[in-house]
Short mmCIF file of the C-alpha atoms (twelve columns), coordinates in Angstrom:
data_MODEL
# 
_entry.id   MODEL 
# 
loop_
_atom_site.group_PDB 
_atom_site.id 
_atom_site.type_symbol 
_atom_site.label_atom_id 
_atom_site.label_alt_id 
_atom_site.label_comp_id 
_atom_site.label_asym_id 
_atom_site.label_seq_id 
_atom_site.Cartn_x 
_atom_site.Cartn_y 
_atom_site.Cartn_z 
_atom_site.pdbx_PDB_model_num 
ATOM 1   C CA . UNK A 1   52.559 -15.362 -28.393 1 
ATOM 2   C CA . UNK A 2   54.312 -17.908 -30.493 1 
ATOM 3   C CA . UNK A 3   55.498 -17.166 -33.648 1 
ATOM 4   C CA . UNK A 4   56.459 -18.968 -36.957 1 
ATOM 5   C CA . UNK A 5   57.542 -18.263 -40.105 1 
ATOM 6   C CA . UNK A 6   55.621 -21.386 -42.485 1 
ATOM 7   C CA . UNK A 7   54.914 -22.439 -46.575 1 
ATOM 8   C CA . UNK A 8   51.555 -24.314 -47.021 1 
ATOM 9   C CA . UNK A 9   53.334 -26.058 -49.964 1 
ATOM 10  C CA . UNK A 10  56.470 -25.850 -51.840 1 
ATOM 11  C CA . UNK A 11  55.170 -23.525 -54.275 1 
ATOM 12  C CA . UNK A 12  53.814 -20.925 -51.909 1 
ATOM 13  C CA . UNK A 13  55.697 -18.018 -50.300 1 
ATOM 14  C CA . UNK A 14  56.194 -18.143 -46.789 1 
ATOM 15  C CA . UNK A 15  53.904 -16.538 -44.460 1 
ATOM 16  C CA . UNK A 16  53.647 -15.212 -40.720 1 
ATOM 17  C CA . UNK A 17  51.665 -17.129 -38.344 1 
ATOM 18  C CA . UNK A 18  50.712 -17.397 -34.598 1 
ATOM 19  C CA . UNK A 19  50.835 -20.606 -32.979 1 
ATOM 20  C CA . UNK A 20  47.187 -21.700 -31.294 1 
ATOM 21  C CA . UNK A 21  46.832 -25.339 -29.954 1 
ATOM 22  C CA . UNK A 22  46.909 -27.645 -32.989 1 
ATOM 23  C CA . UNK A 23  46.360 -24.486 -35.962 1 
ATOM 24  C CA . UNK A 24  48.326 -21.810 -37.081 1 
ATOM 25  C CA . UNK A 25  46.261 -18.543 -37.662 1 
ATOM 26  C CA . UNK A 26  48.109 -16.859 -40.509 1 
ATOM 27  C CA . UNK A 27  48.557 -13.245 -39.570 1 
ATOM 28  C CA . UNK A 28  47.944 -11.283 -42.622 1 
ATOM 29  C CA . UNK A 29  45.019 -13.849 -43.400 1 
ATOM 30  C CA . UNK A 30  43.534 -12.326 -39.831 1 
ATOM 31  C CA . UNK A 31  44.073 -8.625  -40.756 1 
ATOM 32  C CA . UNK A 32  42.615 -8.917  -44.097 1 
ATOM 33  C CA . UNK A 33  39.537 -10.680 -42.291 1 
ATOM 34  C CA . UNK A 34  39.029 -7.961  -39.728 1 
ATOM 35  C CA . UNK A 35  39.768 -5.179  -42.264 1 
ATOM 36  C CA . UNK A 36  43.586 -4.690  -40.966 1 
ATOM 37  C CA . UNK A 37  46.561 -4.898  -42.743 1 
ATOM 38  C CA . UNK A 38  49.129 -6.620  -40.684 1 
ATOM 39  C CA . UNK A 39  52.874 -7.763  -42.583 1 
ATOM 40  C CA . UNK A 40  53.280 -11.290 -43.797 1 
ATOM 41  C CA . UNK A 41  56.953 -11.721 -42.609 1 
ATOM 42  C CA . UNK A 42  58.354 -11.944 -39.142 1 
ATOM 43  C CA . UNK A 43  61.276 -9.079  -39.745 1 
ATOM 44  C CA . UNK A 44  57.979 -7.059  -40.764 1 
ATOM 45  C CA . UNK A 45  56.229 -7.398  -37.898 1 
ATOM 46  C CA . UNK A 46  59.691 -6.893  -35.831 1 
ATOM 47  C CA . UNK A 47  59.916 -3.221  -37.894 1 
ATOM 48  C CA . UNK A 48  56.223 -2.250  -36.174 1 
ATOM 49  C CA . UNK A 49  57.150 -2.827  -32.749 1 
ATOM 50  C CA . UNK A 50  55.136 -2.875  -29.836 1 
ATOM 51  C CA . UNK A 51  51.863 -1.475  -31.545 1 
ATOM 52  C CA . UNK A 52  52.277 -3.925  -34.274 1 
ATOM 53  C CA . UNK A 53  52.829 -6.435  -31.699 1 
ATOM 54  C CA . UNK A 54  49.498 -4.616  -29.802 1 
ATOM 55  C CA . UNK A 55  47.630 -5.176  -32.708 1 
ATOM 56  C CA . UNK A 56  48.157 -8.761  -33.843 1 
ATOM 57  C CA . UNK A 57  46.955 -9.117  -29.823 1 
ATOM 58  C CA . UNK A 58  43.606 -7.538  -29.785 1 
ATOM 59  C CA . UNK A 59  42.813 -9.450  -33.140 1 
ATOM 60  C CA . UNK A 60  43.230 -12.267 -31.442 1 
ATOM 61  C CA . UNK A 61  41.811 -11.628 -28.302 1 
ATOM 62  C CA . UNK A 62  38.423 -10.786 -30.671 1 
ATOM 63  C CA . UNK A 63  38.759 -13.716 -32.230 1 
ATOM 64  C CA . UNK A 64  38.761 -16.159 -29.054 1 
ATOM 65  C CA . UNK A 65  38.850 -19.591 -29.456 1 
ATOM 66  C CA . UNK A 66  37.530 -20.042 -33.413 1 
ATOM 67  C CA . UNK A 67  39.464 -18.158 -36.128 1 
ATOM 68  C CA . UNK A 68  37.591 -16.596 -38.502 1 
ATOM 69  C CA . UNK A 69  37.209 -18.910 -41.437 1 
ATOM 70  C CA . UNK A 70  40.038 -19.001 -44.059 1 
ATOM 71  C CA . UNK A 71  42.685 -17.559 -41.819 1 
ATOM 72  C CA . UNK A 72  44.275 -20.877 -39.984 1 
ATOM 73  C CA . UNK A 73  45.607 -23.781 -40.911 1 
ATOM 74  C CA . UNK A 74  46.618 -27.122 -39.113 1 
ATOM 75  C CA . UNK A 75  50.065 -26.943 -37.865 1 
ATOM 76  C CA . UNK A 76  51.021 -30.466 -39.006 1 
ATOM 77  C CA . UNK A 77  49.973 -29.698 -42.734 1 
ATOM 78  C CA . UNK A 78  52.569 -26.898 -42.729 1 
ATOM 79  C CA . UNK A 79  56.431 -26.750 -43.239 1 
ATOM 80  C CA . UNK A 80  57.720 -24.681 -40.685 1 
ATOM 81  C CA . UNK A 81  60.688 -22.903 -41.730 1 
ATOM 82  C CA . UNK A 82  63.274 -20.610 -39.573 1 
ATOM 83  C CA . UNK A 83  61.490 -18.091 -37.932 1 
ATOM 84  C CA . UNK A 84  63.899 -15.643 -39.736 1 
ATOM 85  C CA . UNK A 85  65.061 -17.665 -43.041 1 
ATOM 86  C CA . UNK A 86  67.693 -14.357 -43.684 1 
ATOM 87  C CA . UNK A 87  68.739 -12.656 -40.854 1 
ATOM 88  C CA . UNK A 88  69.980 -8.895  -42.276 1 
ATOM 89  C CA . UNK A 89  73.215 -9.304  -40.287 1 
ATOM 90  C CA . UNK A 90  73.603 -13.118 -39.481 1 
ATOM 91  C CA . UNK A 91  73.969 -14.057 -36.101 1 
ATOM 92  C CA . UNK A 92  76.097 -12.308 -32.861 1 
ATOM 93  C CA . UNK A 93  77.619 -15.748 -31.337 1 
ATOM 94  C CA . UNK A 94  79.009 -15.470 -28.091 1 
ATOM 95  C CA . UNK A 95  81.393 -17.569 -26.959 1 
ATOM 96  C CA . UNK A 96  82.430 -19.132 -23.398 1 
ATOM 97  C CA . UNK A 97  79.784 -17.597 -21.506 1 
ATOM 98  C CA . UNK A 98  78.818 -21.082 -19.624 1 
ATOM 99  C CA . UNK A 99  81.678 -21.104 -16.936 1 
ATOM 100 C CA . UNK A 100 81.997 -25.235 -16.428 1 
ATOM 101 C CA . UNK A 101 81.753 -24.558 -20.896 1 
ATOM 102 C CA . UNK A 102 84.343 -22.901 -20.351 1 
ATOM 103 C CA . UNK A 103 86.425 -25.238 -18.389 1 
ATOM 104 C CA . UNK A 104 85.697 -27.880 -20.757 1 
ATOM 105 C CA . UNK A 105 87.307 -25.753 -23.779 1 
ATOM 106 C CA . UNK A 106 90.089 -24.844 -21.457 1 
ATOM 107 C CA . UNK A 107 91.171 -28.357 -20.564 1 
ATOM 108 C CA . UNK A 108 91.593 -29.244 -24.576 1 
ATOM 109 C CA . UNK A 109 93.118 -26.169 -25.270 1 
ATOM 110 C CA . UNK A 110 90.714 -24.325 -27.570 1 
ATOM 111 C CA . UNK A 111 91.067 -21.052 -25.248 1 
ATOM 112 C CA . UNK A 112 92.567 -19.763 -22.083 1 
ATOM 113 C CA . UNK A 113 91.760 -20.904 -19.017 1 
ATOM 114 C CA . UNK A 114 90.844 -17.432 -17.389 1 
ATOM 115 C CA . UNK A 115 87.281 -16.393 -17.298 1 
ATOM 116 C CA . UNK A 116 86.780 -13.870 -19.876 1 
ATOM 117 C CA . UNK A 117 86.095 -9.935  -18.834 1 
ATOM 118 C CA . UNK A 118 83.922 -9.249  -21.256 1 
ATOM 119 C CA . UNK A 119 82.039 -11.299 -24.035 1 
ATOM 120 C CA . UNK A 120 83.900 -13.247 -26.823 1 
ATOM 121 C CA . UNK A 121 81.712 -12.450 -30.483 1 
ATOM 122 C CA . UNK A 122 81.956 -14.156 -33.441 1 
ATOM 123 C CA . UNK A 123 79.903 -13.635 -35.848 1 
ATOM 124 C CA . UNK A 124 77.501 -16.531 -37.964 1 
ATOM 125 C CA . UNK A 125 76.479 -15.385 -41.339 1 
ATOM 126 C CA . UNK A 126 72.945 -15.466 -42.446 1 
ATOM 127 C CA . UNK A 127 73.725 -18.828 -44.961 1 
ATOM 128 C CA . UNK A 128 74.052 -20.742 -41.754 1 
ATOM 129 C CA . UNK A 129 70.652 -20.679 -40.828 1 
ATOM 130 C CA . UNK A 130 67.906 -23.556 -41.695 1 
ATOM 131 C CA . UNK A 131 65.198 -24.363 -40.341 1 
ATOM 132 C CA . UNK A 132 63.397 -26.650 -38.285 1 
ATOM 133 C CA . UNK A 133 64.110 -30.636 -39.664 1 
ATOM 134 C CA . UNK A 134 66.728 -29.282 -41.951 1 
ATOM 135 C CA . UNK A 135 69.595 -31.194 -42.687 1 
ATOM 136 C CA . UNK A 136 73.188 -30.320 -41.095 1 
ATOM 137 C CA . UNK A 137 76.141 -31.039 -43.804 1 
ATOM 138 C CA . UNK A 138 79.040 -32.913 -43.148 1 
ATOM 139 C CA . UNK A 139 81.524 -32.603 -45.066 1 
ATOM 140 C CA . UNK A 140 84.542 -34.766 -44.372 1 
ATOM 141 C CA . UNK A 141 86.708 -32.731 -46.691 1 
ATOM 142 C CA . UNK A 142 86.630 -29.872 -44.256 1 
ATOM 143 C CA . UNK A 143 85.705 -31.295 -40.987 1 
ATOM 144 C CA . UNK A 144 86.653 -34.267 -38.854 1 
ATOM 145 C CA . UNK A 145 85.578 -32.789 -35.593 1 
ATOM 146 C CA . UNK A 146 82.224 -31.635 -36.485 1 
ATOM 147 C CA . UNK A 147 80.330 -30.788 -32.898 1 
ATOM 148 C CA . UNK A 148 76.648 -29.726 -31.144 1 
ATOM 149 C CA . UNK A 149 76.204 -26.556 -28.849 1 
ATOM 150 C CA . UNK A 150 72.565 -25.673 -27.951 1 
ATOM 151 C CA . UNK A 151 71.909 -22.002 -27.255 1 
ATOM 152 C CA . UNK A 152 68.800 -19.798 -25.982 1 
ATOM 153 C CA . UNK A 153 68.611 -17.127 -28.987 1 
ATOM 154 C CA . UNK A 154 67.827 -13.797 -28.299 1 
ATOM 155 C CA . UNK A 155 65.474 -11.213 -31.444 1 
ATOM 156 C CA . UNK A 156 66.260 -8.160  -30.705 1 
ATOM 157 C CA . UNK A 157 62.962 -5.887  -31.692 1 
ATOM 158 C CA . UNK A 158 63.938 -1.884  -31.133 1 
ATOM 159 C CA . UNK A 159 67.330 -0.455  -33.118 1 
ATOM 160 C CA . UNK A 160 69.838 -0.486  -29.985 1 
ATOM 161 C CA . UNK A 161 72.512 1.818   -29.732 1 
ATOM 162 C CA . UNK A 162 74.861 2.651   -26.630 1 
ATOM 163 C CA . UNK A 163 71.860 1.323   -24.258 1 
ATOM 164 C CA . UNK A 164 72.322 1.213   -20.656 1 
ATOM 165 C CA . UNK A 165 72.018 -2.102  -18.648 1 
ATOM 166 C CA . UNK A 166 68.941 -1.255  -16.799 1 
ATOM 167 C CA . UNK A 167 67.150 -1.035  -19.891 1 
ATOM 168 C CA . UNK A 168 68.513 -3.563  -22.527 1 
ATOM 169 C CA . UNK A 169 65.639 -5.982  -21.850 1 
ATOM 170 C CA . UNK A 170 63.295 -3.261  -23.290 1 
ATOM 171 C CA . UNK A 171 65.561 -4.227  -26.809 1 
ATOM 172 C CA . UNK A 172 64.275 -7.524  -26.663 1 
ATOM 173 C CA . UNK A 173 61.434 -9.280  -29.082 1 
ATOM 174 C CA . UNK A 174 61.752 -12.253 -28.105 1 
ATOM 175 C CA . UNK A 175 63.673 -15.666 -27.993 1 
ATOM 176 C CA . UNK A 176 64.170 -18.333 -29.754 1 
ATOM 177 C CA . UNK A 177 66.557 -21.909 -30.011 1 
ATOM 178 C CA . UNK A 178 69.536 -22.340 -31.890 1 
ATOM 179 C CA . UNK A 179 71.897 -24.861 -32.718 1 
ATOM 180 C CA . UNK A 180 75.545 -23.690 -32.740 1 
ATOM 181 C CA . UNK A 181 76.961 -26.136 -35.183 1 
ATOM 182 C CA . UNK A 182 81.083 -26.157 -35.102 1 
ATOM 183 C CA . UNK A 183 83.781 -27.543 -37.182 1 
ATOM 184 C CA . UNK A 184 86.687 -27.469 -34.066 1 
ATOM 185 C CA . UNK A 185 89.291 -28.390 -36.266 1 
ATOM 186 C CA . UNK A 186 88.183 -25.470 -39.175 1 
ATOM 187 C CA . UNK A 187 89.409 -22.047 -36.579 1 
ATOM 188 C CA . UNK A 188 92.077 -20.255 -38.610 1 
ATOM 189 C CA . UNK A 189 94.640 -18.022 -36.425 1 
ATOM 190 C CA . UNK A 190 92.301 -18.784 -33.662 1 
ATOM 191 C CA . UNK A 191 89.237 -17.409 -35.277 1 
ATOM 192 C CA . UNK A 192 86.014 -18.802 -35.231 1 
ATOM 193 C CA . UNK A 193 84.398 -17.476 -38.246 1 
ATOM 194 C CA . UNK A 194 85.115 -20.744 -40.442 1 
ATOM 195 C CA . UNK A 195 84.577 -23.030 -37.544 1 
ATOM 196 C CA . UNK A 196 81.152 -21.881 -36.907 1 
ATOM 197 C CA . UNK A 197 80.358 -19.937 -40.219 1 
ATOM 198 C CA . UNK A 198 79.658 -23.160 -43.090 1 
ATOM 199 C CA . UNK A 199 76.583 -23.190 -44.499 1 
ATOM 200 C CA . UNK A 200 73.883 -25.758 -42.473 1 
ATOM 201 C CA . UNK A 201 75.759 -24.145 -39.074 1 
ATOM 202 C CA . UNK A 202 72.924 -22.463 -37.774 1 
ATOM 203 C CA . UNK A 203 69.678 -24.326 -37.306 1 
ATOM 204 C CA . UNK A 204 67.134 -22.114 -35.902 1 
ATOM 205 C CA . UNK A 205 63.383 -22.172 -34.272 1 
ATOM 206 C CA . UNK A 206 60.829 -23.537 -34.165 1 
ATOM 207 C CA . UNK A 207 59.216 -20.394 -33.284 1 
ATOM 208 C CA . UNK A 208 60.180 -16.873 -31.562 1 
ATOM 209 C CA . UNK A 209 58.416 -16.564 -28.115 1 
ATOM 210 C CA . UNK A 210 57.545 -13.482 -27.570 1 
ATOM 211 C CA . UNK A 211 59.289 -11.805 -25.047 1 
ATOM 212 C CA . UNK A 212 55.905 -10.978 -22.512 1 
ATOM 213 C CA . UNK A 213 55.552 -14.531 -22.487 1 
ATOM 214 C CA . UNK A 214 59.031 -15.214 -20.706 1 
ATOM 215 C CA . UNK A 215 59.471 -12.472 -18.222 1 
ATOM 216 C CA . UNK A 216 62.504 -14.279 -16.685 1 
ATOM 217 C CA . UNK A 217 64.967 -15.288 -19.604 1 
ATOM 218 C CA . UNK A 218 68.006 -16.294 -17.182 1 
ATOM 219 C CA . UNK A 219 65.908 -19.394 -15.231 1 
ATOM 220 C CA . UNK A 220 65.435 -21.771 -18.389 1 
ATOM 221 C CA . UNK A 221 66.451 -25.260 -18.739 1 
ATOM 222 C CA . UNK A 222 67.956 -26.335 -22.088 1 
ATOM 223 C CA . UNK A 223 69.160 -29.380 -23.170 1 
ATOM 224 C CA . UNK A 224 70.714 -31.561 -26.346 1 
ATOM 225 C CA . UNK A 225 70.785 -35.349 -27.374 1 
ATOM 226 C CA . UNK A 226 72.313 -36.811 -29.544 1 
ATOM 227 C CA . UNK A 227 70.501 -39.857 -31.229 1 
ATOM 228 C CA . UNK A 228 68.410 -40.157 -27.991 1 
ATOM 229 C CA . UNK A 229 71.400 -39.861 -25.607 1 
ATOM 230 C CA . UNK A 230 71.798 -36.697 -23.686 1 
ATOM 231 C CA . UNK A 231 74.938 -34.762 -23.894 1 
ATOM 232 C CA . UNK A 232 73.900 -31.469 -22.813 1 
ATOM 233 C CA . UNK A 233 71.458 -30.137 -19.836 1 
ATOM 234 C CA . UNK A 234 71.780 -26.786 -17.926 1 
ATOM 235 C CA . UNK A 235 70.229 -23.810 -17.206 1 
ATOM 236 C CA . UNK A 236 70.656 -20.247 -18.537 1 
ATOM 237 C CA . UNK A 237 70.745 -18.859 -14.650 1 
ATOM 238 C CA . UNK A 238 74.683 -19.850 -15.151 1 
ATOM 239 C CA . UNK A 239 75.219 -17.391 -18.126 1 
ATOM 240 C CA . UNK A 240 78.442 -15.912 -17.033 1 
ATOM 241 C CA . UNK A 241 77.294 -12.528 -19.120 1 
ATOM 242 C CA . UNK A 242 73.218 -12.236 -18.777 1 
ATOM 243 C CA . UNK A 243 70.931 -10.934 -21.667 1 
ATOM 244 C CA . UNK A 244 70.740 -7.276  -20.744 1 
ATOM 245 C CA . UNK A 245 75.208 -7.656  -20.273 1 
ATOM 246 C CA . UNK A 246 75.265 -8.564  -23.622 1 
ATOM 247 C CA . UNK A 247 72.903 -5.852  -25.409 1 
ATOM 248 C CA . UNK A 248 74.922 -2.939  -23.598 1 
ATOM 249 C CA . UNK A 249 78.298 -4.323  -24.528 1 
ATOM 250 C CA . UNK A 250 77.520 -5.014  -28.432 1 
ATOM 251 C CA . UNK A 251 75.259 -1.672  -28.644 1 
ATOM 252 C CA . UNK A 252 78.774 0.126   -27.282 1 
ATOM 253 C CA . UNK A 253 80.287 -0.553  -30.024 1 
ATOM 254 C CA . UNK A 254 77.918 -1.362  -33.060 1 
ATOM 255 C CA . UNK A 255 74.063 -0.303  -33.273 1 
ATOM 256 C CA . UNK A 256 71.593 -3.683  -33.030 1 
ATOM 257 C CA . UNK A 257 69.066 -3.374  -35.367 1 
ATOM 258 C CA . UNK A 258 65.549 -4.765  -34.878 1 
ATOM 259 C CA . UNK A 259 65.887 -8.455  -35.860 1 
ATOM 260 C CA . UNK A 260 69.276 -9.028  -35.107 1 
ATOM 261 C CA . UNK A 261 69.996 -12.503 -33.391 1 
ATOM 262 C CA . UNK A 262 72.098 -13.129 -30.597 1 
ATOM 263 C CA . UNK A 263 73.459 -16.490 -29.619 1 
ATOM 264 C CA . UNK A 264 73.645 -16.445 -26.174 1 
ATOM 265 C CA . UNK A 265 75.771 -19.338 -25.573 1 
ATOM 266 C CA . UNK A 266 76.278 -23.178 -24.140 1 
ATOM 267 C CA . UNK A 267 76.413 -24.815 -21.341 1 
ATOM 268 C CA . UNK A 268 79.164 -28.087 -20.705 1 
ATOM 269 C CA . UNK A 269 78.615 -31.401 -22.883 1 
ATOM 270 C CA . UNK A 270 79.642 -30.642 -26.270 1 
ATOM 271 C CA . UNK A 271 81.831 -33.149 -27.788 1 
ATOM 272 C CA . UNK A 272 85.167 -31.680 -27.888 1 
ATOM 273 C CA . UNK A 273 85.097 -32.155 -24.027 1 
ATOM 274 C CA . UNK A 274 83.867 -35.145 -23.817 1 
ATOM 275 C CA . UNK A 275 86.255 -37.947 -22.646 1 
ATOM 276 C CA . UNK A 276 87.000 -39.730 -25.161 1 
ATOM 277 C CA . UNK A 277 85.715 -36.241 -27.624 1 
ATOM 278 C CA . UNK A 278 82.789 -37.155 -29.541 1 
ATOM 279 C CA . UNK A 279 82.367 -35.588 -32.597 1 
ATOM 280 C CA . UNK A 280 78.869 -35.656 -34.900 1 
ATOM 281 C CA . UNK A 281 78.912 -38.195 -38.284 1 
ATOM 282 C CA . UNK A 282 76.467 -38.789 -41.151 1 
ATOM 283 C CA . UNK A 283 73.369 -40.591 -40.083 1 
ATOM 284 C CA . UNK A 284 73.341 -39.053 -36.687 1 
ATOM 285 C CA . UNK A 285 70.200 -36.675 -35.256 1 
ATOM 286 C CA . UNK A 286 70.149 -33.733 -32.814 1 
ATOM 287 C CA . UNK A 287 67.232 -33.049 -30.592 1 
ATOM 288 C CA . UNK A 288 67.469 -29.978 -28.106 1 
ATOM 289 C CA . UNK A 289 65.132 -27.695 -26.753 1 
ATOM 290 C CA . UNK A 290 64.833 -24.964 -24.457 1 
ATOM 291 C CA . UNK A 291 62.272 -24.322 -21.843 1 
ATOM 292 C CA . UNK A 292 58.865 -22.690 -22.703 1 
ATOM 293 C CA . UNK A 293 60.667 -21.657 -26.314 1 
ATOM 294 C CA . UNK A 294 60.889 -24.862 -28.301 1 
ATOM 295 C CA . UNK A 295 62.657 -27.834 -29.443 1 
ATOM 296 C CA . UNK A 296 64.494 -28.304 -32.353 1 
ATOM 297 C CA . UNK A 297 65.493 -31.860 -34.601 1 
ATOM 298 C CA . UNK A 298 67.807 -32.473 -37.355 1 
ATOM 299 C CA . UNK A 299 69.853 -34.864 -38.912 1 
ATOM 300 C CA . UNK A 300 73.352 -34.739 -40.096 1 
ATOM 301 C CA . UNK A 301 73.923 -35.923 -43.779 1 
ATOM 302 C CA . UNK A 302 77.027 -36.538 -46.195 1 
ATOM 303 C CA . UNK A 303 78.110 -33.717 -48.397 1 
ATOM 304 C CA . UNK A 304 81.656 -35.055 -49.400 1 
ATOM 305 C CA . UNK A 305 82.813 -34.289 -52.690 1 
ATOM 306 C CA . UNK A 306 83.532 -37.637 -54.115 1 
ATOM 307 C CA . UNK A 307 87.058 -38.113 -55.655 1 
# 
């Protein structure tokens, strides 16, 4: 299933809801209906796990094609926000693990040129995240060389701790899109965390895909344009460190807790290795998506202090 975090109007909380066709079938809306009581958030329904999950399933299943009344909404009468507007520990980046990425980085001198033995982390806090539409800040005070990486995002759904490889996927909730927004010339003592850590840095969503829906998370095209021109297109099949790599190396050393997001990296075409570099300016829009999870828009505004 597809799911979404979403207000009805500015005044109202947020609220869980399930994607179907053109409507959005609010989730506790559908429990209270069929007697049920089903959480309103998405890290809720993350804490229930697979029964929770199980659940939410067979309500819809009874439900079929009509919604019992009162408990959907049309999806273009919403505002969808991030699927998780505060992650509890911000965001696992990982770095370089696109090898022709890689190369690109290399050739400017951001990092070595040798492929890396095991995964580079940094670490996005949870003020980077927006959602869908959101603006991205540029501030010209900080950042002359602000740049675009899109990245399949992997929800982890079961606390993970020193898992083996052969069962990581079984950690997995499900997947999402995310922009990794970076200042290039912000890294401090070679350090990311500034460069990819400002607020606005993470845009996030549309929705988490459940991860039934994709059984095969390493065969998915994604792509990024900016203002209609493409600058990015590959396919995660050339992750240099796959999903289930990634869960067993971070769980080694720290435990994963269920909704915990991990950027899974880009492929080539962001603009620090573009000849000439590109870099992103006020008045300029992303669009990226990722196959059978989402797509993703947003434009990049002015935030400069003025002297």
């Amino acid at each position: 299933m597809k799911l979404v975090t979403y207000r009805k109007s500015v005044d109202r909380a947020a609220s869980l809801g399930v994607i179907s066709g053109n409507l959005i079938i609010d989730v506790q809306a559908l429990g209270v209906s069929c007697g049920v009581t089903l959480p309103n958030t998405m890290l809720g329904l993350i804490d229930e796990g697979r029964p929770g999950l199980a659940a939410l399933q067979k309500l819809l299943d009874d439900a079929g094609d009509v919604p019992p009344i009162g408990t959907s909404v049309d999806a273009r009468n919403v505002k969808i926000l991030a699927p998780i507007p505060r992650p509890r520990k911000g965001v696992f980046g990982i770095g370089l693990n696109y090898v022709e990425h890689l190369a690109e980085a290399a050739k400017v001198n951001i990092v070595p040129k040798d492929l890396p033995t095991e995964p580079p982390l940094f670490i996005k806090p949870e003020t980077c995240i927006i959602g869908p539409g959101e603006a991205i800040h540029h501030d010209s005070s900080l950042t002359q060389q602000l740049d675009w990486e899109v990245e399949l995002a992997a929800i982890i759904g079961t606390n993970a701790r020193r898992v083996s490889k052969e069962t990581a996927m079984d950690y997995v909730f499900g997947y999402s899109v995310m922009i990794d927004v970076s200042a290039r010339d912000n890294m401090r003592f070679k350090q990311w965390g500034f460069s990819k850590g400002m607020d606005t840095y993470g845009p996030f969503g549309p929705c988490i895909v459940t991860a039934d829906e994709i059984p095969d998370p390493h065969k998915l095209d994604l792509w990024l344009s900016v203002n209609g021109v493409e600058k990015q297109r590959g396919n995660t099949r050339d992750m240099l460190f796959k999903i289930d790599h990634l869960i067993w190396d971070l769980s080694k050393y720290m435990t994963l807790e269920a909704g915990d997001i991990i950027a899974t990296g880009t492929p080539a075409g962001v603009g620090v290795g573009r000849e000439p570099q590109e870099f992103l300016k006020p008045g300029d829009r992303i669009d990226c998506g990722v196959e059978s999870v989402g797509t993703l828009s947003h434009p990049v505004i002015d935030i400069t202090p003025q002297s």
